[in-house]
Residue frames relative to the residue before (quaternion, step in Angstrom):
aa qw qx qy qz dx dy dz
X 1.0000 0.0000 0.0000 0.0000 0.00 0.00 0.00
X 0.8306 0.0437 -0.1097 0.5442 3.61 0.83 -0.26
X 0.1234 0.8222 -0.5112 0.2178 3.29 0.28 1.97
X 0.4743 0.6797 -0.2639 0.4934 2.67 2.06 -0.09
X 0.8188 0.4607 -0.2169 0.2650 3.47 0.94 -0.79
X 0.5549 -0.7143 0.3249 0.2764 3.47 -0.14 1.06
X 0.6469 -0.3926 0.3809 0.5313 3.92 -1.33 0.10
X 0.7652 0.1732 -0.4512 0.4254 3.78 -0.31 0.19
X 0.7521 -0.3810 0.2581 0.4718 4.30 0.72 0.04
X 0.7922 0.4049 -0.2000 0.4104 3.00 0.75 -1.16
X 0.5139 -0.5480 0.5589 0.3511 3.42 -1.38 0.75
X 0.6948 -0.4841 0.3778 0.3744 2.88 -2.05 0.31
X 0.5967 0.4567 -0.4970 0.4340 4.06 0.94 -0.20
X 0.5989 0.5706 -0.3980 0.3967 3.53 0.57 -1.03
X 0.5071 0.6778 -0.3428 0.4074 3.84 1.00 -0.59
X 0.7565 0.5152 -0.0931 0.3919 2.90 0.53 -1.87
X 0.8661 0.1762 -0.2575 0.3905 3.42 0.87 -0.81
X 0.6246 0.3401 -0.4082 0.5723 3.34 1.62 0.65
X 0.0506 -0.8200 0.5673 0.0560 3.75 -0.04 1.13
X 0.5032 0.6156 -0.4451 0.4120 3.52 1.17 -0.09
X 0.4001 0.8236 -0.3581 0.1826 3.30 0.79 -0.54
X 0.7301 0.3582 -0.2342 0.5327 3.39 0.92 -1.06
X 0.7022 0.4204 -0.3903 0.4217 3.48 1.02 -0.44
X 0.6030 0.5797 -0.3796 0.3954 3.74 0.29 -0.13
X 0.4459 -0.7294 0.4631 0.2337 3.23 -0.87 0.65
X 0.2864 0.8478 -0.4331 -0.1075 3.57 0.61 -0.12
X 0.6685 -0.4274 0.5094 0.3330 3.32 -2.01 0.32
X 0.7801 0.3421 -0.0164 0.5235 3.72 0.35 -2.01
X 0.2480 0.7141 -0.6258 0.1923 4.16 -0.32 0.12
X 0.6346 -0.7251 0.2573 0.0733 2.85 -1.34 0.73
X 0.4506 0.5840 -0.2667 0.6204 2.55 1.99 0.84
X 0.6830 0.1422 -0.2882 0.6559 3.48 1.31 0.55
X 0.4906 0.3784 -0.5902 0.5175 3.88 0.73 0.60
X 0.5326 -0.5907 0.5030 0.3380 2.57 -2.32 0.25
X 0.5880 -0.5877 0.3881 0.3978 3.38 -1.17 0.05
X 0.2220 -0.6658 0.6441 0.3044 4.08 -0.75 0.55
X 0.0155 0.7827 -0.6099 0.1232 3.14 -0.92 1.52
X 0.4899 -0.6266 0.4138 0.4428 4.10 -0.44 -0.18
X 0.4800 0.6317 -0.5975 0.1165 2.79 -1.50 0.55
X 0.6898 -0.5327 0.4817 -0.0921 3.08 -1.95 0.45
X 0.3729 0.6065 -0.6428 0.2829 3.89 -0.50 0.72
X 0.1278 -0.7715 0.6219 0.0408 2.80 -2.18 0.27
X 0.3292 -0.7421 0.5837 0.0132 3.53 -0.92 1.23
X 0.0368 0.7550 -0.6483 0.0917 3.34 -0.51 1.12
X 0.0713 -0.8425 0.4896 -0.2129 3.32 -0.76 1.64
X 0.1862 0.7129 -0.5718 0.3609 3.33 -0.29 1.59
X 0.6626 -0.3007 0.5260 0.4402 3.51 -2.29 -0.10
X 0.4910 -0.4868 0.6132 0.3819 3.18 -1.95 0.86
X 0.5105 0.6000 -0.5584 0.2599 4.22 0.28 -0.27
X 0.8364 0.3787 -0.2143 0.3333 3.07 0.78 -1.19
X 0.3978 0.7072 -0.3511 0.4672 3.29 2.02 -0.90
X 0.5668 0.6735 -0.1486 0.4506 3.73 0.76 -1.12
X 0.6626 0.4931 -0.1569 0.5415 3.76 0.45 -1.62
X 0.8589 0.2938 -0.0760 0.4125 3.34 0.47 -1.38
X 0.6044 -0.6354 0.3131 0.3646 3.67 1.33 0.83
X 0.5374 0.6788 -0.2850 0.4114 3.91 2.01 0.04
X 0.0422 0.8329 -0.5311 -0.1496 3.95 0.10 0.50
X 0.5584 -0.5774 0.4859 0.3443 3.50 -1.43 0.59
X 0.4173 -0.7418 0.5147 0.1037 2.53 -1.69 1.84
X 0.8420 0.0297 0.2560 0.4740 3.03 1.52 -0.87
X 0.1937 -0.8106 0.5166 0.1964 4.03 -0.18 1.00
X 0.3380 -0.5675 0.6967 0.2799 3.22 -1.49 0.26
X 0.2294 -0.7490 0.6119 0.1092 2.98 -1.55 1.01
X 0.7629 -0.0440 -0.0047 0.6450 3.25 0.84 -0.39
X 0.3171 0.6835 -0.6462 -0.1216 3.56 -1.50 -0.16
X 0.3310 -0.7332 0.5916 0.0543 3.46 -1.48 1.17
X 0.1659 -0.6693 0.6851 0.2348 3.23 -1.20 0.29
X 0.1057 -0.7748 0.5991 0.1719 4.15 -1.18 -0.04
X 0.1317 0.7726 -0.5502 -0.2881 3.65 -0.97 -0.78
X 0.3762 -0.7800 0.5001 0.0061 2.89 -1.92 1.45
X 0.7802 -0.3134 0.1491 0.5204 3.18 -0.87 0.22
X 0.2402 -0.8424 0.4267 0.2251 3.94 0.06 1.04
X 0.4613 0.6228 -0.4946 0.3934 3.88 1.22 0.13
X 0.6641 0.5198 -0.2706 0.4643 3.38 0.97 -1.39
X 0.0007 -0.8159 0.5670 0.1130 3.61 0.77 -1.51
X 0.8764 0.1113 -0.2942 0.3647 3.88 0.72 0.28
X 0.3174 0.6126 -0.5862 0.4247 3.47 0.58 1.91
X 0.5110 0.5475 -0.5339 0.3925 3.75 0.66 0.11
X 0.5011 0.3093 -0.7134 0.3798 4.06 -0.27 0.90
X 0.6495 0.5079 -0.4949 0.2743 3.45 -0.09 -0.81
X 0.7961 0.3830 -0.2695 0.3832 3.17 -0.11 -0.90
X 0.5691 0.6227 -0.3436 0.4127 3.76 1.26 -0.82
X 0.6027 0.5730 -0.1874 0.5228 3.28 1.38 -1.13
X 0.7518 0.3816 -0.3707 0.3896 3.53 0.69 -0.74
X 0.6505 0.5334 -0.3134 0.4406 3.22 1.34 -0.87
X 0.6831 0.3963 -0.3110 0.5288 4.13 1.02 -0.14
X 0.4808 0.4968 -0.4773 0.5424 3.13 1.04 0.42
X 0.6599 0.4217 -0.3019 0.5437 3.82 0.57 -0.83
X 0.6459 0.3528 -0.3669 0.5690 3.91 0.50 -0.30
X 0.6663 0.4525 -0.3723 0.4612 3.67 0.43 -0.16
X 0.1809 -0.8191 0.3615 0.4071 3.28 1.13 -0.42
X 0.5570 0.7338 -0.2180 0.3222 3.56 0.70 1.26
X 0.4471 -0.7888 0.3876 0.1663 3.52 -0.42 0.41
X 0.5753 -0.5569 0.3585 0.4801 3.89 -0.71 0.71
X 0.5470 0.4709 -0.4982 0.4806 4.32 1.12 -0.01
X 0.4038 0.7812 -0.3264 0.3467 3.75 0.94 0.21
X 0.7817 0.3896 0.0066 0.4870 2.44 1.03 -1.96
X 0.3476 -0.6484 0.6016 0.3113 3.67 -1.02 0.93
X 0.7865 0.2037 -0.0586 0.5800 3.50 0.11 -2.01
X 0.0090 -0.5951 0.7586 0.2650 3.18 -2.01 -0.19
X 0.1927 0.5704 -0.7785 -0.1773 3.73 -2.00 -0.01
X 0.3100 -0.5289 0.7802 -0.1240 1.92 -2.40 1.39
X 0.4268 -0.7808 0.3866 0.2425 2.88 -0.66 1.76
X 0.2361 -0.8198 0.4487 0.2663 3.60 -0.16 0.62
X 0.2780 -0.7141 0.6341 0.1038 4.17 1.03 1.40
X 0.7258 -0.1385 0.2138 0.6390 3.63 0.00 -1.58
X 0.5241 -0.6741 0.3815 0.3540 3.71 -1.52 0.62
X 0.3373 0.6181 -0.4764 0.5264 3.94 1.19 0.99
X 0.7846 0.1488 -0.3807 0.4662 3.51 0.87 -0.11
X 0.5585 0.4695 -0.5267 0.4362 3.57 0.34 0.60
X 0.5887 0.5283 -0.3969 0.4655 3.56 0.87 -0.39
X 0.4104 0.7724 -0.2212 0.4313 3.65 1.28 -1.36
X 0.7128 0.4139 -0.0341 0.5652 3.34 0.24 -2.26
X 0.7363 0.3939 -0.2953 0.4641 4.05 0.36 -0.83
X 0.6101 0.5364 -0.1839 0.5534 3.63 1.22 -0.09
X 0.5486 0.5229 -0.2171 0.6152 3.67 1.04 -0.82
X 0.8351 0.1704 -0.1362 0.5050 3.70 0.03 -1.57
X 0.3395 -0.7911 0.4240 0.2811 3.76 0.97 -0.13
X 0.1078 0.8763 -0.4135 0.2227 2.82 0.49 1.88
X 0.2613 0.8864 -0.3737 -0.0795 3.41 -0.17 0.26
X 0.5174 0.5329 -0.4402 0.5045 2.99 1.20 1.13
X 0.4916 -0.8005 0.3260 0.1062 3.10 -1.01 1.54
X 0.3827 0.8094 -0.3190 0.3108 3.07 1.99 -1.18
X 0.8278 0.3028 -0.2024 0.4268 3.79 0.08 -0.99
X 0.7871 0.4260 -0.2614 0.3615 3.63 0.48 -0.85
X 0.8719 -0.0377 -0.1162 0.4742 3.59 -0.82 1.40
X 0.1749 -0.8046 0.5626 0.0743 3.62 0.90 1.00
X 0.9077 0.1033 -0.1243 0.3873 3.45 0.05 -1.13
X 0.7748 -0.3373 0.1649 0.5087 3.02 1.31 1.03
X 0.4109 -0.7341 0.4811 0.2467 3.48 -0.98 0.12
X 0.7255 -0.4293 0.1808 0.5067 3.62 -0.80 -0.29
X 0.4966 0.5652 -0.4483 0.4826 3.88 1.13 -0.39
X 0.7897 0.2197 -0.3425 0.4592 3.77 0.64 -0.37
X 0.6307 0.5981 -0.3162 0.3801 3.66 1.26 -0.57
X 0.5925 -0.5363 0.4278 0.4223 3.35 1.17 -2.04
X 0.1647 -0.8043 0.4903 0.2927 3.47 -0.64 -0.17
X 0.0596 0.8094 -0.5741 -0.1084 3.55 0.51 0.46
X 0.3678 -0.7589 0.4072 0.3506 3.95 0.26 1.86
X 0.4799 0.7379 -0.3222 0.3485 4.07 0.84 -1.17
X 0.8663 0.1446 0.1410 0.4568 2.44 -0.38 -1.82
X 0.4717 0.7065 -0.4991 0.1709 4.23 0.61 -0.07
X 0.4585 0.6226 -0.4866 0.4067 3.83 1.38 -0.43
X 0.7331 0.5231 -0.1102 0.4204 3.12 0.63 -1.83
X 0.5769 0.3655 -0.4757 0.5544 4.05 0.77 -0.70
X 0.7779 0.3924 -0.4118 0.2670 3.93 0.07 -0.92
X 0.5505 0.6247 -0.3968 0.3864 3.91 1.17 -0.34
X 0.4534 0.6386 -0.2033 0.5876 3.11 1.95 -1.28
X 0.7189 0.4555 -0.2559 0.4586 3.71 -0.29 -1.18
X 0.6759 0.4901 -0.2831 0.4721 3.78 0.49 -1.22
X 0.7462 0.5506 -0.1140 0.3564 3.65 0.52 -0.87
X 0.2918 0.6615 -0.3676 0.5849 2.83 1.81 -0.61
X 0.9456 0.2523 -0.1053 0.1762 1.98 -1.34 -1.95
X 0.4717 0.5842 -0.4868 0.4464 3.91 1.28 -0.70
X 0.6155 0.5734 -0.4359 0.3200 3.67 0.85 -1.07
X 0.8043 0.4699 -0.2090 0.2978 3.09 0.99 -1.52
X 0.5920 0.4883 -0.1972 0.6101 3.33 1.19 -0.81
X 0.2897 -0.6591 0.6715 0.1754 4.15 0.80 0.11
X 0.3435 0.6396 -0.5921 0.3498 3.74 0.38 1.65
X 0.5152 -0.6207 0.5076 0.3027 3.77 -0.98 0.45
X 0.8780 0.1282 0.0936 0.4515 3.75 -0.30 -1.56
X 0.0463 -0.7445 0.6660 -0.0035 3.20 -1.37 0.94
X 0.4137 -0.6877 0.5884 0.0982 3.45 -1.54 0.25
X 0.1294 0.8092 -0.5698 0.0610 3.30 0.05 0.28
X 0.2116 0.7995 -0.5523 0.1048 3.83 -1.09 0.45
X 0.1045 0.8215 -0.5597 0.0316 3.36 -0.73 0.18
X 0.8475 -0.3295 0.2730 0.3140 3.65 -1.82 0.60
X 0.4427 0.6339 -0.6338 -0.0212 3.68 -1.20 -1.18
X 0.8135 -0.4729 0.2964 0.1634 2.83 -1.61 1.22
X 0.8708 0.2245 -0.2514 0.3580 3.09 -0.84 0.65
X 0.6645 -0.5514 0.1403 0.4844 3.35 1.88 1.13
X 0.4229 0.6776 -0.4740 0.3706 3.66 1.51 0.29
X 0.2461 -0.8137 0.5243 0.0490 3.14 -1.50 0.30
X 0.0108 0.7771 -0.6262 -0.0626 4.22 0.13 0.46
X 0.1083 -0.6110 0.7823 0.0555 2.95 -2.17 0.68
X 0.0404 -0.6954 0.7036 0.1406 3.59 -1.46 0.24
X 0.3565 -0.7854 0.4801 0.1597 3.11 -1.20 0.29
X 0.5499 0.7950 -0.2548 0.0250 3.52 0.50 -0.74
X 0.5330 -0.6543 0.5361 -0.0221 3.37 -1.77 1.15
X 0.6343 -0.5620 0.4628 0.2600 3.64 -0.57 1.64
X 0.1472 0.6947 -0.6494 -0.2722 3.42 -1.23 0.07
C-alpha cells in the first residue's frame, strides 16, 4: 500500500505541494503518521437473544467503554485518560488487560498513551502494528481496531482487550472488551 512513498513518506505529489518539507523541523511528518487509506469493517452489536435467533454467536462483551475530552488545542491526549476512566467502570486495572490498540493517528500518540499509563512493555500494545503500518481508514478506524483486537484474542486464545483512540477536537474513546 505505500510503495509509492519515498524515504521521508510522502509520495512524489505530496512533495510537490509541500516543498517546505525538508526544511522544517517537524514533530508529526509523514513518516511517523499514519497513512489515510480506504477501507471498511463492521461491528454488529446486540443481546446474545437475538445474536442466537439469527444463526450469529457472541464474539465478545463489552465491559466498559468511555468517552472524555481533553485539552482541544492539543486534540491527541484523550486515550489515556479514556482508558483510565473504562478501566475504573470495568472495575479493573491495565494487569486485566491482555491486548491494547492505540490508534497510532501519529506515533507521539501511542508513545503519549505509554507514558500516561506507564507502560513499558511493548509485548501487548498494537501487535500488528498500528495505523502508520496498517492505515487509517478515517470511517471505519473505531470499528477496524475493535475488529483487530478480537482477532488476535482469537488467535492467541486471550480474554480482554483495550482499544482507544484520539478524535479531533481533544476527545478521547476507550473500549474494553472480553471473549465470550
Amino acid at each position: 500500500a505505500f510503495a509509492g512513498l519515498g524515504q521521508t513518506g510522502f509520495d512524489a505529489i505530496a512533495l510537490r505541494k509541500y516543498p517546505q518539507i525538508s526544511q522544517i523541523n517537524h514533530v508529526h511528518t509523514a513518516g511517523n503518521s499514519s497513512g489515510i487509506v480506504d477501507g471498511a469493517a463492521l461491528v454488529l452489536v446486540g443481546n446474545r437473544h437475538k445474536g442466537e435467533q439469527l444463526g450469529l454467536p457472541p464474539r465478545a462483551v463489552i465491559r466498559a467503554a468511555a468517552l472524555v475530552g481533553t485539552e482541544p488545542t492539543i486534540m491527541l491526549t484523550g486515550p489515556a485518560p479514556a482508558a483510565q476512566k473504562a478501566l475504573r467502570m470495568a472495575g479493573m486495572t491495565l494487569a486485566d488487560i491482555d491486548l491494547i490498540e492505540v490508534n497510532e493517528a501519529f506515533a507521539a500518540v501511542v508513545l503519549k498513551f505509554m507514558r500516561d499509563m506507564a507502560i513499558a512493555d511493548l509485548d501487548k500494545i498494537n501487535v500488528n502494528g498500528g495505523a502508520i503500518a496498517l492505515g487509517h481508514p478515517l470511517g471505519a478506524t473505531g470499528a477496524m481496531l475493535l475488529s483487530t483486537a478480537l482477532d488476535e484474542l482469537e488467535r492467541r486464545g486471550l480474554s480482554t482487550a483495550l482499544i482507544t483512540l484520539c478524535a479531533g477536537g481533544g476527545m478521547g474513546i476507550a473500549t474494553i472488551i472480553e471473549r465470550v
